[in-house]
Structure formats: C-alpha cells, structure tokens
N, C-alpha and C positions, 0 to 999 in steps of 0.2 A: 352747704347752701341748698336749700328747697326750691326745685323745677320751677319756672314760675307758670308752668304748664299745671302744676297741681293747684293753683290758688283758683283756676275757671271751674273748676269743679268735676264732671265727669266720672268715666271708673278709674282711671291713674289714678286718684286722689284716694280713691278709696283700697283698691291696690296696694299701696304705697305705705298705708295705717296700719294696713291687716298685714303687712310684710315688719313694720315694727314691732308691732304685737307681738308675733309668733317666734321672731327675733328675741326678743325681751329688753328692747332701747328703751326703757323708762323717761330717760333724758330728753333725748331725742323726741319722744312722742308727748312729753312735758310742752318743750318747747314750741315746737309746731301746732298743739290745742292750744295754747296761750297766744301765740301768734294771728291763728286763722281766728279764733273769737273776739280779738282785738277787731283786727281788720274785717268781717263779716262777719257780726251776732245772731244774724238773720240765717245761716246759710246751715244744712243740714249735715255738712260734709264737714264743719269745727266740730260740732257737738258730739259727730263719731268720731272724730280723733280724742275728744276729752275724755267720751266715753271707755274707747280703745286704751288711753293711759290708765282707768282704772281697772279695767279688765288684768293689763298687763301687772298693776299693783296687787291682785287678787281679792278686789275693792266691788265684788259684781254686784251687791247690791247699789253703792253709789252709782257704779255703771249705768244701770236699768234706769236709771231718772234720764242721764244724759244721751242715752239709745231714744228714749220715750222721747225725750224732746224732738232728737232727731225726725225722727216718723213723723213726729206733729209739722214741725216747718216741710215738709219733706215725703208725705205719705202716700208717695210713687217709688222711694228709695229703696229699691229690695235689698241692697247690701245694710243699710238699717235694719230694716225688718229681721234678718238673719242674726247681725249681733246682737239683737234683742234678744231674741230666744234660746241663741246661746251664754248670754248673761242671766236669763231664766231658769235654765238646763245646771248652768253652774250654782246655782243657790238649790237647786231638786225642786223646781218649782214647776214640774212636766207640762200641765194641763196652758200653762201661761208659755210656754215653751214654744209647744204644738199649734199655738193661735199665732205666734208671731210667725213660725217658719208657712203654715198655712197662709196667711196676709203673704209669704213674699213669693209662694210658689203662684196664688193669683196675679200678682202682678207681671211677673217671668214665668206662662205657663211653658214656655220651650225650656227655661233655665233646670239643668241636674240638681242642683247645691241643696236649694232648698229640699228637694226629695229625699235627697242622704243625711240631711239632718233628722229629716221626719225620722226618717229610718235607723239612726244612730241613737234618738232617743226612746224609740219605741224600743229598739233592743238593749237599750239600758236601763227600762224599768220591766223588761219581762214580757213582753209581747212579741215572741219572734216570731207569730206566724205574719204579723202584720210590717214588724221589719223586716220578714225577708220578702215579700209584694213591693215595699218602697225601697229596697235599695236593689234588689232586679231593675226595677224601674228605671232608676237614676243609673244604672249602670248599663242600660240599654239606651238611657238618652245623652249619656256623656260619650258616646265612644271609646272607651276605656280606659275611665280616670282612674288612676291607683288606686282613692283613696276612698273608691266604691267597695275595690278588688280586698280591700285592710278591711274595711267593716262587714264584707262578705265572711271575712276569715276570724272574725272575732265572733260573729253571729254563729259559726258553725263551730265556735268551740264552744259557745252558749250552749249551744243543744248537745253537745257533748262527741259531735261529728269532725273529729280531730284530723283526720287524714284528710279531709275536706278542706279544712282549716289552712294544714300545712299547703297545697294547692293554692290556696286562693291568696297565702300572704309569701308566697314561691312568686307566683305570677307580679305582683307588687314590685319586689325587690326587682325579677326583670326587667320590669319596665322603666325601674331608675337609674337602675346603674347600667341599663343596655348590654344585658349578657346576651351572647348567645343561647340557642337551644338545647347544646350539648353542653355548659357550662356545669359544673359541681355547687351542689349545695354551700358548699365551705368558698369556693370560687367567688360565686355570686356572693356571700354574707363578707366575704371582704373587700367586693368591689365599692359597698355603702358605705360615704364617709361622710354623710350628711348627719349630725345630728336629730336632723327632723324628723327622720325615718326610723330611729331608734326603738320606738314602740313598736312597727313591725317586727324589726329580727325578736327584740323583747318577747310580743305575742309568738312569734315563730317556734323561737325557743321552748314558750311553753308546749306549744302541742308537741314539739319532738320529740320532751320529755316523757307526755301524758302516752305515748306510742312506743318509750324507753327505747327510743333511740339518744341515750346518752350522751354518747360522745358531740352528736350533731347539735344536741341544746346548747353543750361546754361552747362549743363553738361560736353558737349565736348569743349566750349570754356574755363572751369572753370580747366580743365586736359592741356587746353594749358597751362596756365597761370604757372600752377604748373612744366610744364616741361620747359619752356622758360620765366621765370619770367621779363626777358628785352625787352620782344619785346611788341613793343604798340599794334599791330594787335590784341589779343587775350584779350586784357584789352575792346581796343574799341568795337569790336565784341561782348564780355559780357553784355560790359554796353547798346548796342543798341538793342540789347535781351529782358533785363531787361526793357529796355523802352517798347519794344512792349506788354511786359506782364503788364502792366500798371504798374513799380516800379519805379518811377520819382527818388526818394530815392537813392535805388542801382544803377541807372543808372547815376546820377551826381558823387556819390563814384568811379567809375569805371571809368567815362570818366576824371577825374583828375588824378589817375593812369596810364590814356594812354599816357594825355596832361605829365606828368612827365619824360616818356619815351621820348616821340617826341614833343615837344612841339609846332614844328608847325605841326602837324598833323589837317589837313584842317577839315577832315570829323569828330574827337572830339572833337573840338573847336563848329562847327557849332551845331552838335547833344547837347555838354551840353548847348548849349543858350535855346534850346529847352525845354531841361530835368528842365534846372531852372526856366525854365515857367509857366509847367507843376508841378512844386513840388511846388511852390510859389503858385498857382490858387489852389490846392488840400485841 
C-alpha cells in the first residue's frame, strides 16, 4: 500500500520512484504511474513515475516524452530535469543530456547530483579533463557521497591512473559497508552485500587486475558473482583472471558460466578457445 504521504507530492515521492527504478519493480512502478495519472494528470510527479517505469523497461526513448512532460507541468522539478538527461545519456544523446542536467544544476545551485552527472557524462564521452572539474566539484559539495568517490575512480582508470582508481573505489566500499581503517582489502569486498554497489568491486577488480594484482581482482570478481549471480560480466572477468594466473582449469569452468548467461558473449567464447588450448597443451 502507497504512503498517502507520497500522493502530496514533494521529494518522498520522487524518492520512492527513483528507489523502484534502481530496484527493478516494473509492477510495482506500473501500478503506481497508472494510479497517480488516474487521480492527478495535471501533476509532474505521475508522469515521472510513468516515465521511471520505462526507464526501468529499458524503454528510454518512450521515457524522454514522459520526463519532457514532466518539466513542462513542472519546470522548477530538478529531479525531472535529471531523469531527463539521464534518459538522454541512455539513448548517447550527450549534447540533449548536458542541457537537461545543466536546467537542474540552475534550479538547485547548492544541489551535488546534478554536477556528478554533468561529470559522469563528460567522462563518458571522453572529456576528462572537464569530468574531473565537475566531479571535484560535486564531491566537494556533497560531503562525501560514495557515488562521487565511484566515478572519481572510474575517471582515473579512463586516464589509465589505476592505483588512483583502486583508492578512490577503496574509499567507496568504506564508506558502505563501514570498515574500519585497518580493514583488508578482501575484508572490506566482503562486507558488500548490496547488490547496488556491484559495479564498484566489478570497476575495483579491474584496476587490481590492470596493477596484476591477481589474486585481489579473483577476489572482487568472485563478490560480484555472489551479489549478481546472472550477470555474464563477473563470470567472464573471473575466468580471464584465472587465466592470467596460469589456471587454464578454473578459467574454462568460469567461461562456460559466462557463455550460459550470454551465450553470445563474443569476448568468452574467444578467451575459452584459448583457455581449451592451453589446458589441453598442459
């Protein structure tokens, strides 16, 4: 049963959508756009829930109409504005991106959010001297949102500043899972049982890799696998780990696990011809 705290409108309301979304309640966010546009067509806070179910459907172009409406009833709504350009972002539609997150950083110039997307998309089409000015920024004006400290640490594996990288998606995982200062690598990657946070140890992993420390990637790839058992990324990534640690073995077991997830996953078809070559010659 829906708060009836959410139907006045406010940021719970919006809260509450963006907490479905990133969830993946389709249902659930079905329901509730159908509901709130029933009972207020007028109101900017249905439209982003309708919106929000096609996001969640991977529907972002449909999305963009119903973001757009939003703004229009609405064009004080920063949390609009945001899923705009991130419905943007998701079709590579950068320059239409950049407008909307810019519309929501004017509206909330105290607000972080918007600067870390500026910043998340800047460093996703290759401009990271301009990403790393906006997401300083945003992580100077957040107080220490993790999810500055993640796109710090992605931006610096962009540039190829890997140890940098491990630091900044280290500092991340402390601050979720509340380790201490002396805590171990391996410690901390299994304090994370969130789902959510999967993409950090994932990014983690890679730079540990790119630094061969081996063993410590098996580690953070071996935490994805356990938090997103369906995704092929964290099967493949293990198994081509294990290959470089000379385990031809473990690395064939893992890349059949990837190929079961995605079976045409191009880059674990080609690595197991490899791994069977290698374990066959052994």
């Amino acid at each position: 049963e829906v708060d009836p705290t959410l139907r006045t409108g406010g940021g719970a309301a919006y809260v509450y959508v963006a907490t479905l979304l990133i969830s993946g309640h389709k249902r659930t966010l079905f329901s509730l756009a159908h509901e709130w546009v029933e009972g207020c067509p007028k109101s900017a806070q249905a439209w982003f829930a309708v919106g929000a179910y096609y996001s969640c459907c991977g529907r972002h172009h449909v999305a963009q109409r119903h973001f757009c409406r939003a703004t229009r009833l609405d064009p004080q709504c920063t949390e609009a504005w945001i899923a705009f350009g991130c419905s943007f972002a998701a079709c590579d539609e950068s320059d239409q991106a950049l407008a909307s997150f810019r519309a929501a950083q004017r509206l909330s110039p105290g607000e972080h959010t918007s600067l870390l997307y500026m910043g998340m998309e800047y460093n996703r089409t290759n401009h990271l001297v301009l990403a790393q000015n906006f997401l300083n920024t945003a992580l100077q004006n957040s107080g220490g949102d993790p999810l500055c400290y993640h796109e710090l640490g992605v931006l610096a594996s962009n540039k190829g500043d890997h140890r940098e990288a491990i630091i900044c998606l280290r500092k991340v995982l402390s601050i979720v899972v509340c380790s201490s200062p002396t805590s171990t690598l391996e410690e901390t990657v299994e304090l994370c049982v969130d789902p959510y946070w999967e993409a950090t140890v994932f990014n983690l992993g890679h730079a540990l890799r790119k630094t061969r420390q081996y063993q410590a990637a098996a580690t953070c790839y071996a935490r994805c696998i356990s938090l997103c058992p369906d995704k092929c990324s964290g099967y493949s990534a293990y198994a081509f780990t294990c290959q470089m640690m000379g385990k031809p073995d473990f690395a064939v077991e893992f890349y059949h696990q990837a190929l079961s997830c995605k079976p045409d996953d191009n880059f674990s078809t080609e690595m197991l011809s490899r791994a069977l070559g290698s374990h066959l010659s052994a």
